[in-house]
Short mmCIF file of the C-alpha atoms (twelve columns), coordinates in Angstrom:
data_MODEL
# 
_entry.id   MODEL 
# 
loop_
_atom_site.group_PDB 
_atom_site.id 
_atom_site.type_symbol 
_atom_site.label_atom_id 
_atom_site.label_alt_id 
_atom_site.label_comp_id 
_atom_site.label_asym_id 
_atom_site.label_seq_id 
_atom_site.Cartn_x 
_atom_site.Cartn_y 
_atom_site.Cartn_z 
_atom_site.pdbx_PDB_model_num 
ATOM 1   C CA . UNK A 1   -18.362 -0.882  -35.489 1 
ATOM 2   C CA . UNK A 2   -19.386 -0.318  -32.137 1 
ATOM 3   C CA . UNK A 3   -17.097 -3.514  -31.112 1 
ATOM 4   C CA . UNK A 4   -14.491 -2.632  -32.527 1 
ATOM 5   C CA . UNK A 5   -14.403 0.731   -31.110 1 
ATOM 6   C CA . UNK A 6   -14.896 -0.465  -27.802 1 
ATOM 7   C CA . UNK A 7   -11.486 -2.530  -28.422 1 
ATOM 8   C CA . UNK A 8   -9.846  -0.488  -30.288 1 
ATOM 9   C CA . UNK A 9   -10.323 1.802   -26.701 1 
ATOM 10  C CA . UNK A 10  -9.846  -0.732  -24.327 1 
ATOM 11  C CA . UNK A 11  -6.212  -1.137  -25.824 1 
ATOM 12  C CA . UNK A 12  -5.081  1.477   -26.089 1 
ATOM 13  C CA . UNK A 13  -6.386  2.385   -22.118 1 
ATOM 14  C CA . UNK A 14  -4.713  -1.156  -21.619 1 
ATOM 15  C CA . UNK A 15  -0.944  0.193   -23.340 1 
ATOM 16  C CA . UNK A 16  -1.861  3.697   -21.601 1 
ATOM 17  C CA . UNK A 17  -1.606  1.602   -18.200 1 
ATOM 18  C CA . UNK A 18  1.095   -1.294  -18.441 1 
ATOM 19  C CA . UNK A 19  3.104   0.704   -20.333 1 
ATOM 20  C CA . UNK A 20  5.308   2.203   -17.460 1 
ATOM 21  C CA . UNK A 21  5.252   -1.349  -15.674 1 
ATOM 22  C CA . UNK A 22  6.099   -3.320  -18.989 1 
ATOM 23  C CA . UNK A 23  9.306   -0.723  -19.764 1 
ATOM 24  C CA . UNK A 24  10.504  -0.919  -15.975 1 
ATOM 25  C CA . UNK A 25  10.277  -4.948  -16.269 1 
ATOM 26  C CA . UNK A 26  12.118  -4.796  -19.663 1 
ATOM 27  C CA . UNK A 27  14.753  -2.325  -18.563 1 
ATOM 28  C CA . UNK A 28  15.358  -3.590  -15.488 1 
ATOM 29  C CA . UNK A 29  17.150  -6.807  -17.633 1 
ATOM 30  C CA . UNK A 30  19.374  -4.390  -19.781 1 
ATOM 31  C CA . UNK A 31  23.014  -3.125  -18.992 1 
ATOM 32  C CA . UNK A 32  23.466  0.335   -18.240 1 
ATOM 33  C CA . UNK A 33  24.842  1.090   -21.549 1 
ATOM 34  C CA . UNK A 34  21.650  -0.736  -23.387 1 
ATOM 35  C CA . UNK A 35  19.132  1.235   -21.494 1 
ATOM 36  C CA . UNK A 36  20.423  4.475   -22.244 1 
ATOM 37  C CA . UNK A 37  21.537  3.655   -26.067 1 
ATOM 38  C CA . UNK A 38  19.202  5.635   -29.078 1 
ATOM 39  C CA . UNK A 39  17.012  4.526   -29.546 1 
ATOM 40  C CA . UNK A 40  15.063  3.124   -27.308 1 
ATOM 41  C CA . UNK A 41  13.871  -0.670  -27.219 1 
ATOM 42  C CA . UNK A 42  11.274  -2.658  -25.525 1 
ATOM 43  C CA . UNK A 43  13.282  -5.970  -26.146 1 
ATOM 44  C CA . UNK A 44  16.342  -6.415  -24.288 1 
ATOM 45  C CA . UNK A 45  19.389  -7.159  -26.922 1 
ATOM 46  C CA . UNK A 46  21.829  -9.172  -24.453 1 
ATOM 47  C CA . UNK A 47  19.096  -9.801  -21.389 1 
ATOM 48  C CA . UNK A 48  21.394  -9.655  -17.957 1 
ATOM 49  C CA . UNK A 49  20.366  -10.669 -14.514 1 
ATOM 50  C CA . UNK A 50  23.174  -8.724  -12.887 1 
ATOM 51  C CA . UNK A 51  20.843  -6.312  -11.484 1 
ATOM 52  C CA . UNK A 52  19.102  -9.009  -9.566  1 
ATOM 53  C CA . UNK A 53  22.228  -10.143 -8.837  1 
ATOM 54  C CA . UNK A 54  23.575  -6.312  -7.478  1 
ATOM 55  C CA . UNK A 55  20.528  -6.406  -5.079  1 
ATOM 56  C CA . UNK A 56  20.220  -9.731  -3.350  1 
ATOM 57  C CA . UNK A 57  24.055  -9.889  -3.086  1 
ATOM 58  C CA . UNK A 58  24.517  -5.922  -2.456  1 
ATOM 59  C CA . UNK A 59  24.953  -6.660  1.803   1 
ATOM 60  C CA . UNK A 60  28.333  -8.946  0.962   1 
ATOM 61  C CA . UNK A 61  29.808  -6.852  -2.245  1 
ATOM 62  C CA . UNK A 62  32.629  -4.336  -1.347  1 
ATOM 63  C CA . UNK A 63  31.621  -1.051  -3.335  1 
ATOM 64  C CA . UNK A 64  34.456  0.439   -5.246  1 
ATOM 65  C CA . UNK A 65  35.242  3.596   -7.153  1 
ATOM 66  C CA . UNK A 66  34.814  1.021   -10.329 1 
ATOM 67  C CA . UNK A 67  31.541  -0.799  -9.201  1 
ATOM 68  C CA . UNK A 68  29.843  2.156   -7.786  1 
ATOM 69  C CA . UNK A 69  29.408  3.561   -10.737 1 
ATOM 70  C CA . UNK A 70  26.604  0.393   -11.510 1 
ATOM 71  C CA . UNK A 71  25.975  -0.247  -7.795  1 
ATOM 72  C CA . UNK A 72  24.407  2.685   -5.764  1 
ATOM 73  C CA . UNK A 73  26.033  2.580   -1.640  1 
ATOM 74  C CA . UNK A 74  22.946  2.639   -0.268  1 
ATOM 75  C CA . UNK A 75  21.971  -0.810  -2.344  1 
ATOM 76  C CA . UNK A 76  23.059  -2.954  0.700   1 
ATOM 77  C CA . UNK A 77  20.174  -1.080  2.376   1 
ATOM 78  C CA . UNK A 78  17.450  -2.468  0.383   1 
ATOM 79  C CA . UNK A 79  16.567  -6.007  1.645   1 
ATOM 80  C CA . UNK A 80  16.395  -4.535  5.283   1 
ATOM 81  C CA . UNK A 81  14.053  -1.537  3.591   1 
ATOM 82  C CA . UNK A 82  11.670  -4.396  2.568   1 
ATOM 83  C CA . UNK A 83  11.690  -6.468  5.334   1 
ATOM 84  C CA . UNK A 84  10.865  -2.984  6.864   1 
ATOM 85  C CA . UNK A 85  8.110   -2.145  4.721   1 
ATOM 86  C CA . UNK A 86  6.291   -5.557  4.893   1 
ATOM 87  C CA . UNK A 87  6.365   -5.445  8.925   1 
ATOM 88  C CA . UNK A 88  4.542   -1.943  8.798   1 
ATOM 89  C CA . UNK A 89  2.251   -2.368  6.143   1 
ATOM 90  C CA . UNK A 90  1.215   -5.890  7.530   1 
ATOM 91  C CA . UNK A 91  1.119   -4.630  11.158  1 
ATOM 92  C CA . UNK A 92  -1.146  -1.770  10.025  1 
ATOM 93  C CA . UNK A 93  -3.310  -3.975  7.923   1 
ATOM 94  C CA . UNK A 94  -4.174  -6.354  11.309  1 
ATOM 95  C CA . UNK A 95  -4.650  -3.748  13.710  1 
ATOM 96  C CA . UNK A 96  -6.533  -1.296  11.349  1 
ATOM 97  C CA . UNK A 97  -8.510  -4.709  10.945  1 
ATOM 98  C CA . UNK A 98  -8.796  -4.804  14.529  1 
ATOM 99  C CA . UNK A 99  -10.506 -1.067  15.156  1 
ATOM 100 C CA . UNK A 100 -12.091 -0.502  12.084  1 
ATOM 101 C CA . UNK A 101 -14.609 -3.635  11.998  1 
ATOM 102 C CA . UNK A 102 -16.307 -3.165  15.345  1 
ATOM 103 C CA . UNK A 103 -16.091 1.037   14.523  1 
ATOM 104 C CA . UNK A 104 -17.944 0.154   11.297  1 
ATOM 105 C CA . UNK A 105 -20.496 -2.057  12.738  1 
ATOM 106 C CA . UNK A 106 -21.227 -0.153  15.608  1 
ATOM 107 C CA . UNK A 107 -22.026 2.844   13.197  1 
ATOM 108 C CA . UNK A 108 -23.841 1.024   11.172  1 
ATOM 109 C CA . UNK A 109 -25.946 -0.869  13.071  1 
ATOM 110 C CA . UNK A 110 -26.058 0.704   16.586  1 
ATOM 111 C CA . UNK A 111 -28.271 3.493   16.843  1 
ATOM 112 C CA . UNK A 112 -27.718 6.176   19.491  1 
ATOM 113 C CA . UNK A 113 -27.315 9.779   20.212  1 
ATOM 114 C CA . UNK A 114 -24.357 11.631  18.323  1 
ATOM 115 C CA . UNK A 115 -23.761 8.439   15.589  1 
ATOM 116 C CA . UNK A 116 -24.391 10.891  12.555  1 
ATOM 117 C CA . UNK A 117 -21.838 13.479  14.202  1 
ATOM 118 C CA . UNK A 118 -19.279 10.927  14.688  1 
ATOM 119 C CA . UNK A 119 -19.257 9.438   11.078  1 
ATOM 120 C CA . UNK A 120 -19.014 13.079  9.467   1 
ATOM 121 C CA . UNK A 121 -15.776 13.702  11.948  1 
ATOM 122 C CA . UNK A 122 -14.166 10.768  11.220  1 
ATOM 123 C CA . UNK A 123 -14.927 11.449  7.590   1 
ATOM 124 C CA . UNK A 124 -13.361 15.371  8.089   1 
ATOM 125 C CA . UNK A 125 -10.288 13.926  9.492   1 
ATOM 126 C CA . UNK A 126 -9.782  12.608  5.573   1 
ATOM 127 C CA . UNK A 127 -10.035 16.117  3.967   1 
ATOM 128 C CA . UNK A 128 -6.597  17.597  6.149   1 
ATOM 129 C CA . UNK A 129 -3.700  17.235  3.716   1 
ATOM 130 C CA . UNK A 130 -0.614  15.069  4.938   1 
ATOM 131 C CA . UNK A 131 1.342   17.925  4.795   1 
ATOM 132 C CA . UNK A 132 -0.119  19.928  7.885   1 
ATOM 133 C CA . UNK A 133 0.004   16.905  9.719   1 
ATOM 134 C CA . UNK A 134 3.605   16.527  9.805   1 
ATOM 135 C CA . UNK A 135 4.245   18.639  12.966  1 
ATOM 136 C CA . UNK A 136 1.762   17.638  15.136  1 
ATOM 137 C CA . UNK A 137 2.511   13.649  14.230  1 
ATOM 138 C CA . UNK A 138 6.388   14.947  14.623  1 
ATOM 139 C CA . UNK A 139 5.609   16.134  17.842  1 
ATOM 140 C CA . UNK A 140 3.097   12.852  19.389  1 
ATOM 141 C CA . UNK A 141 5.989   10.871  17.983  1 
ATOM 142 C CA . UNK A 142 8.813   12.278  19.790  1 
ATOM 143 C CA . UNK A 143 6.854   12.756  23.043  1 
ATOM 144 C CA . UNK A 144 6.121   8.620   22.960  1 
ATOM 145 C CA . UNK A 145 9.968   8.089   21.859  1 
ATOM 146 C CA . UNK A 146 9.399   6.662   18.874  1 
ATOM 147 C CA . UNK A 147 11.697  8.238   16.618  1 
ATOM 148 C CA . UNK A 148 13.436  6.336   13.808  1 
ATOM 149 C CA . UNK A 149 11.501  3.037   14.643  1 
ATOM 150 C CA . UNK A 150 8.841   1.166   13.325  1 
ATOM 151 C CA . UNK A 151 6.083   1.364   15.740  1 
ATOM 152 C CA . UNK A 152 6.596   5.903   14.388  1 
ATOM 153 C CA . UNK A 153 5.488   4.467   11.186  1 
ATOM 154 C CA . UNK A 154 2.751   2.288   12.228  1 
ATOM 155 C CA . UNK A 155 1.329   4.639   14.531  1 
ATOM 156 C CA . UNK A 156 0.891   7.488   11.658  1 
ATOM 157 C CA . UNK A 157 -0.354  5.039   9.141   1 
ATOM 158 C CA . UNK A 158 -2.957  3.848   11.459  1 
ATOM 159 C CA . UNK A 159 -3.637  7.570   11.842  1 
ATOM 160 C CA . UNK A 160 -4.128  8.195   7.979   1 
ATOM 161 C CA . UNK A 161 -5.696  4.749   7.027   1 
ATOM 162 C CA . UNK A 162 -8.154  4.214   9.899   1 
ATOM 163 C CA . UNK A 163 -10.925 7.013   9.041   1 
ATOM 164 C CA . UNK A 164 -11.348 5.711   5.713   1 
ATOM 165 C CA . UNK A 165 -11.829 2.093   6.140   1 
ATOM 166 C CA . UNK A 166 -14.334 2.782   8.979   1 
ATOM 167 C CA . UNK A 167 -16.374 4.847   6.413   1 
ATOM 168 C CA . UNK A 168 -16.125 2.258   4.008   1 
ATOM 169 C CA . UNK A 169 -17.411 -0.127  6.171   1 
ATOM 170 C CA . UNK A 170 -19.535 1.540   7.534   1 
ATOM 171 C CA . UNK A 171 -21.396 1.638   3.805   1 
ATOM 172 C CA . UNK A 172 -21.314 -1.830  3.407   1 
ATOM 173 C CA . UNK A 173 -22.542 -2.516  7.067   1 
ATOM 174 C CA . UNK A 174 -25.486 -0.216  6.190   1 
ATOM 175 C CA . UNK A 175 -26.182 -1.907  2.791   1 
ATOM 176 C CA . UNK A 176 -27.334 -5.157  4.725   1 
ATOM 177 C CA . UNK A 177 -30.302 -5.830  5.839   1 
ATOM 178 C CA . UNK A 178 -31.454 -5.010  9.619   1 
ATOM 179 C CA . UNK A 179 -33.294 -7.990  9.634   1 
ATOM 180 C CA . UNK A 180 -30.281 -10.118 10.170  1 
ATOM 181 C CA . UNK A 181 -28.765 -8.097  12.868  1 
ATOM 182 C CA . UNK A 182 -32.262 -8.349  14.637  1 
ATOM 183 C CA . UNK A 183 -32.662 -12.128 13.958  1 
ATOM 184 C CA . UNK A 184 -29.629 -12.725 15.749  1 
ATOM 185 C CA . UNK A 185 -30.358 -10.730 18.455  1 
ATOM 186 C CA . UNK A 186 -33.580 -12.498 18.761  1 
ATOM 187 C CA . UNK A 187 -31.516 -16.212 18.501  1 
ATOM 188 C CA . UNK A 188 -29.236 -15.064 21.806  1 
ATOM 189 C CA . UNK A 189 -26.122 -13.442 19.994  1 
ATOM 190 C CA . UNK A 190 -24.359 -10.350 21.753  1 
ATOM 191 C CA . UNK A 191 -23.532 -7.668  19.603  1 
ATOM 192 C CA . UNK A 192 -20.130 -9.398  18.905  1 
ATOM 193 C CA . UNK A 193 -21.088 -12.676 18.143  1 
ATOM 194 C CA . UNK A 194 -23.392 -10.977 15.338  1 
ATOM 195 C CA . UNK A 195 -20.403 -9.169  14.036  1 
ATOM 196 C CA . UNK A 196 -18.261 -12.309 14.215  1 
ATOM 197 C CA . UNK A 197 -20.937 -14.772 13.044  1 
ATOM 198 C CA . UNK A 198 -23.178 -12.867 10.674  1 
ATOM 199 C CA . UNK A 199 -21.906 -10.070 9.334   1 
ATOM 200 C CA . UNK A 200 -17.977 -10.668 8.824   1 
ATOM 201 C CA . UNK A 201 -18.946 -13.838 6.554   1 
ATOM 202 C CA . UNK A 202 -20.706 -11.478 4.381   1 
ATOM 203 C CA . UNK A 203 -18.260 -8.224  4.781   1 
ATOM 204 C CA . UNK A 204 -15.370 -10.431 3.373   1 
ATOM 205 C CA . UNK A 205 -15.253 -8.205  -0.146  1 
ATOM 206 C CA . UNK A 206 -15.221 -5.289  1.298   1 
ATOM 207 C CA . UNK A 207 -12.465 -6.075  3.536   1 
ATOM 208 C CA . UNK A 208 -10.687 -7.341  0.608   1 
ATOM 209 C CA . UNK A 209 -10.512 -3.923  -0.629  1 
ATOM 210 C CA . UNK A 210 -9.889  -2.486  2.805   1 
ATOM 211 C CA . UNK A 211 -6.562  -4.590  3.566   1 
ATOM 212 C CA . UNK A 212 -5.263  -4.006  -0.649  1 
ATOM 213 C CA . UNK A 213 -5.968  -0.292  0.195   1 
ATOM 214 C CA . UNK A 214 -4.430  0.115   3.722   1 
ATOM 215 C CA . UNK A 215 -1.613  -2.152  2.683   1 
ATOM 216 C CA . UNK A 216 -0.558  -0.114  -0.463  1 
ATOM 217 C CA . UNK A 217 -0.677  3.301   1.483   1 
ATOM 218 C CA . UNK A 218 1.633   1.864   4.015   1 
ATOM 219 C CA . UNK A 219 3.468   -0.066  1.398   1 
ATOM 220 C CA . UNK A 220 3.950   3.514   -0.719  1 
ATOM 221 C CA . UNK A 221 3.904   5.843   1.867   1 
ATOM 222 C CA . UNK A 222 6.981   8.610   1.811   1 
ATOM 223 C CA . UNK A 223 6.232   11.700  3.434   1 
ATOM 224 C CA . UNK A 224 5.915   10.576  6.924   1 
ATOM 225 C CA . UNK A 225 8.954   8.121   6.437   1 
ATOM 226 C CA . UNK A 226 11.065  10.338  5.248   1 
ATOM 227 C CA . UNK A 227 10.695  12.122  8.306   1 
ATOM 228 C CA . UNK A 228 10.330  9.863   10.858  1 
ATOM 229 C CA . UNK A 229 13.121  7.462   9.679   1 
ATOM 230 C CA . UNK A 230 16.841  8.452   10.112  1 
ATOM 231 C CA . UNK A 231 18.526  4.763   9.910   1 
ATOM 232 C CA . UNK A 232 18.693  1.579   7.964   1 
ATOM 233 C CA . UNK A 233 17.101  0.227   11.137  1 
ATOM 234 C CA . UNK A 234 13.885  1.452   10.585  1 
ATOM 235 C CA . UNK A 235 13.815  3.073   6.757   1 
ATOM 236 C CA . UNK A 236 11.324  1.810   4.671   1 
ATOM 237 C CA . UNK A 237 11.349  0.679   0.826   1 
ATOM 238 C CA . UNK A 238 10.411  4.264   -0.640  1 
ATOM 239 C CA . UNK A 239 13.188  6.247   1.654   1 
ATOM 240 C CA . UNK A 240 15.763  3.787   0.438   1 
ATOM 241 C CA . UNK A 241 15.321  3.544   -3.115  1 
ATOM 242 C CA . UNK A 242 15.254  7.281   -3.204  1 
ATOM 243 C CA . UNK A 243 18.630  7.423   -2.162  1 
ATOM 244 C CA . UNK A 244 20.057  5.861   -5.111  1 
ATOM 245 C CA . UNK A 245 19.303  9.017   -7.072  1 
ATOM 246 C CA . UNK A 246 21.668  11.152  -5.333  1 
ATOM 247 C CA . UNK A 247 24.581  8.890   -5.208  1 
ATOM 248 C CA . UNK A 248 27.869  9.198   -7.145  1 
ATOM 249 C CA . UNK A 249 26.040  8.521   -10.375 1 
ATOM 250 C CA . UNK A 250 22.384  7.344   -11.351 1 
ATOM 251 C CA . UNK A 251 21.705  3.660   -12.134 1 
ATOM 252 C CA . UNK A 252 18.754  3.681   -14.661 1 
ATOM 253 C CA . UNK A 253 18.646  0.055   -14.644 1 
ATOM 254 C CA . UNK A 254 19.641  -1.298  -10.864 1 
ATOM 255 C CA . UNK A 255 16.211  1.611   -10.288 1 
ATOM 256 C CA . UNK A 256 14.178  0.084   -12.301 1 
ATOM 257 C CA . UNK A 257 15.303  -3.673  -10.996 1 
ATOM 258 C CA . UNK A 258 14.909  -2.290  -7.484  1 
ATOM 259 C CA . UNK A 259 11.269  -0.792  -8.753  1 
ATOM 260 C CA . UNK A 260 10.558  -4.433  -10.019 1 
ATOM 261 C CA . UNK A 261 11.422  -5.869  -6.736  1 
ATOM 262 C CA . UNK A 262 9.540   -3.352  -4.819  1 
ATOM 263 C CA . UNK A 263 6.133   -3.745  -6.856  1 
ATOM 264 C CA . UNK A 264 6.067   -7.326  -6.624  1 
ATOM 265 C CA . UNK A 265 4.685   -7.933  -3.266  1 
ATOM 266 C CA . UNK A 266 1.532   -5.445  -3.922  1 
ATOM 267 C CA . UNK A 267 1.031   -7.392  -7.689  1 
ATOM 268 C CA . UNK A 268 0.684   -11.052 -6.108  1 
ATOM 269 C CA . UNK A 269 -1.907  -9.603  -3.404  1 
ATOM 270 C CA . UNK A 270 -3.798  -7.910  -5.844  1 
ATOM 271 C CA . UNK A 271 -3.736  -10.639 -7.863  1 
ATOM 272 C CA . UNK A 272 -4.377  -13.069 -4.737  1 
ATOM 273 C CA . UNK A 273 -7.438  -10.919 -3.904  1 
ATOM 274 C CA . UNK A 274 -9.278  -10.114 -7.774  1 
ATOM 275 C CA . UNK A 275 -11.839 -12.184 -7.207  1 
ATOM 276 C CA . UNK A 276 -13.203 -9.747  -4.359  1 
ATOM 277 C CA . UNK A 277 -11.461 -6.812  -5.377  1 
ATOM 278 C CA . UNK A 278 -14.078 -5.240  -7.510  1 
ATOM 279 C CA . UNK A 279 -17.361 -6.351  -5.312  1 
ATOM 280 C CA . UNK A 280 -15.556 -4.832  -2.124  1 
ATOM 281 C CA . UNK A 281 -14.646 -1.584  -3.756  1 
ATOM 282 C CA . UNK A 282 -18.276 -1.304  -5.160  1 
ATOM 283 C CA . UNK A 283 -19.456 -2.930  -1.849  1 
ATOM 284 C CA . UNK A 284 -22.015 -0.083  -0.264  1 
ATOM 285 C CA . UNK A 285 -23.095 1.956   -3.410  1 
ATOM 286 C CA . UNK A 286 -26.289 0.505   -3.870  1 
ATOM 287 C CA . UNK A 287 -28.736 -0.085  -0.692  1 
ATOM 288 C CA . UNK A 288 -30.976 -2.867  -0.715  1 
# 
């Protein structure tokens, strides 16, 4: 009994969760007049690829009175959104990388005066809402001339993403033993050829986790795009599929096609990444 309840559970949790994904997947191949017909079906009738089609041919179309009414203006806009969004969210990922691994060490392993101060402010920075930090990032941004381009982006999300990573790290650096650090040190190493050679080996779940996490904030980030971003230069995936809800009329299933297209590149690094996912986002919780 106890088995079966347990499955009975882990089902329904299971529909609870794909169910969103597993209707935006199935309407995303049904005509416009399918998706919104009563009622409802999980099963395409007449399965289409012509939103697929509408969105990787969308830059050469001409849109008419007739085909905008399937074909939102602003679809031509959504290849150059993507491109957009993979730039940031892989540029943040390398040089979050970058300051957050040596931060996290030296934390961890360094002892000196101030170190306990220093992790609770970086940790403080992480209870501010987004919100009241849209001025003062407005401001920074405009002073360094960085409106409406990339590098606005990158600069915020390194802002937002940075504090927590070097926390997180900093509880896995402190859940290995001192013993290698000062074996190491005894052997010759410098502080950085310990980080490189000894503890980055053994940090690799937990920076699993960090790059999936820092990728899919900068990957689903809106606020700060919204107002950073002006252009299709420098607009990212979230700013652009927004649009197509306040255009002429509402696409339910070119949406849901577009949301398809914009959840696969999170999916296949998840999916790349299981394997360490779950040791590097328990990585730190027990000491020993």
């Amino acid at each position: 009994m106890r088995r079966i309840v347990i499955i009975l559970f882990s089902a329904a949790l299971l529909l609870y969760t794909l169910g969103p994904f597993l209707w935006l997947l199935s309407s995303s191949f049904q005509t416009e007049t399918e998706i919104v017909s009563r009622p409802p079906h999980w099963i395409p009738h007449t399965p289409t690829l012509d939103n697929y089609t509408a969105i990787f041919g969308a830059s050469e179309r001409v849109v008419t009175y007739d085909t905008r009414k399937r074909i939102p203006e602003t679809a031509k806009n959504l290849l150059p959104a993507l491109r957009n969004s993979f730039v940031v969210a892989v540029a943040v990922v390398v040089l979050n990388l970058l300051v957050a691994i040596p931060a996290g060490y030296a934390l961890a392993k360094i002892r000196f005066r101030g170190r306990s101060v220093s992790i609770y402010a970086i940790l403080t920075t992480r209870v501010v809402p987004d919100i009241v930090l849209v001025v003062p990032f407005f401001l920074v941004i405009h002073r360094l001339g960085a409106l409406d381009t990339l590098w606005s982006l990158i600069i915020t999300y390194l802002a937002i993403t940075v504090p927590f990573t070097v926390f997180m790290l900093i509880n896995y650096f402190e859940s290995l033993p001192d013993e290698l650090d000062k074996a190491a040190r005894v052997d010759g190493c410098s502080r950085l050829a310990t980080l490189r050679e000894v503890y980055l080996p053994l940090a690799l779940p937990s920076l699993v986790a960090v790059v999936l996490f820092t990728f899919l904030v900068s990957w689903n980030e809106f606020l700060f795009a919204l107002m950073f971003t002006q252009t299709t230069a420098s607009q990212t995936l979230p700013i652009v599929v927004a649009t197509f809800t306040s255009d002429f009329t509402i696409s339910f299933s070119f949406m849901n096609a577009a949301g398809v297209v914009a959840v696969v590149p999170p999916v296949i690094l998840a999916a790349t990444c299981e394997r360490y996912l779950v040791a590097g986002l328990t990585a730190g919780a027990v000491k020993g």
